[in-house]
C-alpha positions in Angstrom: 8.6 -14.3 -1.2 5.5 -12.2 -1.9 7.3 -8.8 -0.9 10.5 -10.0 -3.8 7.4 -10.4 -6.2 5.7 -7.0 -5.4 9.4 -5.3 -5.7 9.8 -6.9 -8.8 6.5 -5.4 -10.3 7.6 -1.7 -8.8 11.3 -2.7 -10.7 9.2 -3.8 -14.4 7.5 -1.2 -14.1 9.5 1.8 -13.2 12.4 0.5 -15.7 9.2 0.2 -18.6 7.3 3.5 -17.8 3.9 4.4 -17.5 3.0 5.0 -21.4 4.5 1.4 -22.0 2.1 -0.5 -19.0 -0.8 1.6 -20.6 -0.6 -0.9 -23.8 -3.0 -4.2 -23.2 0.2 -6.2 -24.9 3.3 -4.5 -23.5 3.3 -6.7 -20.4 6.8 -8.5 -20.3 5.1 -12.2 -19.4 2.4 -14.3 -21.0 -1.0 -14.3 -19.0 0.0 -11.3 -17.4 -2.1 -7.7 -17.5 -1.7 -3.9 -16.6 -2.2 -3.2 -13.4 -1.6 -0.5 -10.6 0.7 -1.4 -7.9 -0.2 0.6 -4.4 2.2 0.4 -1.3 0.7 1.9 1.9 2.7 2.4 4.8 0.9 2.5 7.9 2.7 3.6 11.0 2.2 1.5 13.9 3.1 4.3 17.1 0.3 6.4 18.0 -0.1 10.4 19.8 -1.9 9.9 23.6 -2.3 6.3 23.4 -0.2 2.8 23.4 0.9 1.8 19.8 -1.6 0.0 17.4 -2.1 -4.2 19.0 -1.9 -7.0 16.8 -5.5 -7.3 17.4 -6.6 -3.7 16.2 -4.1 -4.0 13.0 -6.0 -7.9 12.4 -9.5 -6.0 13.3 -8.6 -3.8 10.7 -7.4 -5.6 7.9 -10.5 -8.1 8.8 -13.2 -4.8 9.0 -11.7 -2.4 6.7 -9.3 -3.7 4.1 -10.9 -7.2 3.4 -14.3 -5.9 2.1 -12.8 -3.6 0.2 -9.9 -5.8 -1.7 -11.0 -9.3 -1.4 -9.4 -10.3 -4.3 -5.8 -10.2 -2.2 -3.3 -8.0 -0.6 0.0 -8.8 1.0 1.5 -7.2 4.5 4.8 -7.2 5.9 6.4 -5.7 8.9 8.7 -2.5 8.3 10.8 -0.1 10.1 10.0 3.7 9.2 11.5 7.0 9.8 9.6 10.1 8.5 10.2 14.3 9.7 7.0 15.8 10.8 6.5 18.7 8.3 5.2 21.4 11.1 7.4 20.3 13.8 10.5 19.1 12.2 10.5 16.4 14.5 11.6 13.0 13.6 10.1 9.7 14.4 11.2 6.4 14.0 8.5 3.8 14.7 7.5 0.2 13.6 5.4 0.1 10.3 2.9 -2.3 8.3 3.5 -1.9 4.6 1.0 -3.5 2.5 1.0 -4.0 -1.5 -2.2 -4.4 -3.8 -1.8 -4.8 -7.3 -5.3 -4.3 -8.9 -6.9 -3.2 -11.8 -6.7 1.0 -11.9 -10.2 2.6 -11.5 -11.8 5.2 -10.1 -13.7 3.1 -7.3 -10.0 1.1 -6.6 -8.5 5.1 -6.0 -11.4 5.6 -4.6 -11.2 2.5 -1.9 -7.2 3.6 -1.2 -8.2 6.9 -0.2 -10.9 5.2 2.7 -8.0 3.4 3.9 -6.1 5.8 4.6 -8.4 7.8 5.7 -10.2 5.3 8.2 -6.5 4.4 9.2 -5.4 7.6 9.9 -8.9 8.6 11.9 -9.0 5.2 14.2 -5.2 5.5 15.1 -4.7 8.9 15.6 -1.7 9.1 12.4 -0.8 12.4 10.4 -0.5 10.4 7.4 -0.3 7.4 5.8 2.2 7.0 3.1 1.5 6.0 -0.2 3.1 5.0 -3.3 1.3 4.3 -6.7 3.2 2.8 -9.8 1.7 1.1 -13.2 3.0 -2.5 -13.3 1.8 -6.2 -14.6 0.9 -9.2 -13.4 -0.6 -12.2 -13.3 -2.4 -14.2 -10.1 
């Protein structure tokens, strides 16, 4: 349910555009505010080491992604496929995508990039993917 709501923001939003969600008032519901919609995708198979447990990706979300968006976040399981851009090489592997829809700020952009970067660090990934949209909503 919370993954239909998240792909209904990214819809709203994308079919609205940025300069309308920039308005305090343009938001399409009452109660509801302007706000940045992040998707992360965080893949789960790791180079020279067994793929990410369900107790490091808990440990993580409990360490690193907790204290930095208490107000809420949402996770669901995914299957990816991305081409490595200096080897060409494709990978398939199981993926955690997670949404926040928050207030845009420099320390919220600022918080994303840690993520990522602590993510990619502790598990050995190229990348994490990342997709930003402007959006409303109300929790």
């Amino acid at each position: 349910m919370i993954p239909r709501f998240a792909s209904t923001l990214l819809i709203l939003s994308i079919m609205a555009g940025p300069d309308a969600m920039a308005e305090e008032g343009a938001c399409p519901f009452a109660g509801q505010k302007p706000m940045l919609v992040v998707q992360l995708f965080f893949g789960q198979s790791t180079k020279d080491r067994h793929p990410a447990s369900d107790k490091e990706w808990r440990s993580f979300l409990a360490r690193t992604v907790t204290p930095r968006f208490p107000d809420g976040f949402t996770v669901y399981d995914g299957y990816g496929q991305w081409t490595n851009p200096q080897t060409h090489a494709i990978t398939r592997e199981k993926t955690k995508v997670m949404v926040i829809a928050t207030e845009d700020t420099p320390a919220v952009r600022s918080r994303i990039e840690e993520l990522s970067s602590i993510y990619r660090s502790r598990f050995h990934q190229q990348s994490v993917g990342l997709i930003t949209s402007p959006g409303c909503g109300e929790f």
